[in-house]
Structures are given as structure tokens and as C-alpha cells.
C-alpha positions, 0 to 999 in steps of 0.5 A: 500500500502506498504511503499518504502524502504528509504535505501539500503538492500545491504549496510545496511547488509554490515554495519551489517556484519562488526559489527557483524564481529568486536563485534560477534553476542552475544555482538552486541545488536539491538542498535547498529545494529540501529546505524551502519546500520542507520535505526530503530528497525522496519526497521531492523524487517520487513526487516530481522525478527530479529537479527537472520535473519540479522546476516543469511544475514550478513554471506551470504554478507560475503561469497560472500565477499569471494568467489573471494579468494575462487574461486581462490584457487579452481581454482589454480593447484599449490597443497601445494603452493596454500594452503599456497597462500590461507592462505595468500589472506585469511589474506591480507585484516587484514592489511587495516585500516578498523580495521576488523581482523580474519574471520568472519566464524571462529569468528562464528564458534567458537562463536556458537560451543557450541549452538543449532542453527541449522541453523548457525551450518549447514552453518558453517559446510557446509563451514569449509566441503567445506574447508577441501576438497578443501586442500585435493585436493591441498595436492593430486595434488603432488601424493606424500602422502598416503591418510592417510596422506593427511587427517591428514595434511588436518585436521592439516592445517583446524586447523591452517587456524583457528588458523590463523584467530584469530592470525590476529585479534591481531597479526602483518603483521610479525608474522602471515607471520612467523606463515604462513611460519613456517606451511608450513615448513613441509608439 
């Protein structure tokens, strides 16, 4: 008979995905996975097969951690002022004292851009894609652009989003409003 889990699956994927979200995958060891996630080696294996496993797990509680934000801006019918609104929601919770900044994609994505991990690649991918097309709605919505210029601007605005995602892991409230501010100024 199989033993009953004596802790939460939820909440201890919610204390991984922190870490990994503070430390990065590479520097997060399995020790410190025991530690922050209160559970042994052997829990964290037979639940999740591996770090590997768990980080997969990690980024799926993120995104349903950003889905609201997300939703919201699919949802919006603002054009350009929705994007500019979404960088801003996308930067709000850096300001808490939980001391978790950036974005946990965009660490990932830029921390994984060199490997051969299909299966990270193919999720981050998938998600910077799905990014890229919803700004190119919102710069549509004002009929205004060619569409030349709306993929150049969309492409402007995904490297500025990650641009913005690593100002707010080190810079302060005022200046990442200026960075946001000074992005949109021509767009």
C-alpha cells in the first residue's frame, strides 16, 4: 500500500517556484529545494522525478500565477494603452516585500537560451509566441500602422517587456515607471 502524502503538492511547488524564481534553476541545488519546500530528497523524487520535473511544475504554478494579468490584457480593447497597462500589472507585484523581482519566464528564458532542453525551450517559446501576438493585436486595434510596422514595434516592445523584467529585479518603483513611460513615448 502506498504511503499518504504528509504535505501539500500545491504549496510545496509554490515554495519551489519562488526559489527557483529568486536563485534560477542552475544555482538552486536539491538542498535547498529540501529546505524551502520542507520535505526530503525522496519526497521531492517520487513526487516530481527530479529537479527537472519540479522546476516543469514550478513554471506551470507560475503561469497560472499569471494568467489573471494575462487574461486581462487579452481581454482589454484599449490597443497601445493596454500594452503599456500590461507592462505595468506585469511589474506591480516587484514592489511587495516578498523580495521576488523580474519574471520568472524571462529569468528562464534567458537562463536556458543557450541549452538543449527541449522541453523548457518549447514552453518558453510557446509563451514569449503567445506574447508577441497578443501586442500585435493591441498595436492593430488603432488601424493606424502598416503591418510592417506593427511587427517591428511588436518585436521592439517583446524586447523591452524583457528588458523590463530584469530592470525590476534591481531597479526602483521610479525608474522602471520612467523606463515604462519613456517606451511608450513613441509608439
Amino acid at each position: 500500500m502506498a504511503r499518504k502524502k504528509k504535505y501539500n503538492e500545491d504549496e510545496v511547488v509554490e515554495k519551489a517556484m519562488k526559489l527557483f524564481w529568486r536563485k534560477g534553476y542552475e544555482t538552486t541545488s536539491m538542498q535547498m529545494l529540501e529546505k524551502e519546500m520542507g520535505i526530503n530528497k525522496f519526497s521531492i523524487y517520487a513526487s516530481f522525478g527530479n529537479k527537472h520535473g519540479l522546476f516543469l511544475e514550478s513554471l506551470k504554478c507560475y503561469k497560472a500565477r499569471v494568467h489573471v494579468v494575462l487574461d486581462k490584457f487579452k481581454n482589454a480593447s484599449n490597443g497601445v494603452e493596454d500594452i503599456k497597462q500590461f507592462f505595468y500589472d506585469s511589474v506591480s507585484s516587484n514592489f511587495k516585500d516578498d523580495h521576488i523581482k523580474g519574471c520568472l519566464v524571462t529569468n528562464t528564458y534567458n537562463e536556458f537560451s543557450n541549452t538543449e532542453d527541449a522541453l523548457i525551450k518549447e514552453q518558453m517559446n510557446a509563451f514569449m509566441d503567445n506574447l508577441k501576438e497578443l501586442i500585435i493585436e493591441k498595436l492593430k486595434m488603432e488601424g493606424t500602422r502598416s503591418l510592417e510596422t506593427v511587427q517591428k514595434q511588436a518585436n521592439f516592445l517583446l524586447l523591452a517587456k524583457h528588458g523590463l523584467a530584469a530592470a525590476a529585479r534591481v531597479n526602483d518603483k521610479q525608474e522602471i515607471e520612467d523606463y515604462i513611460e519613456m517606451t511608450f513615448k513613441n509608439i
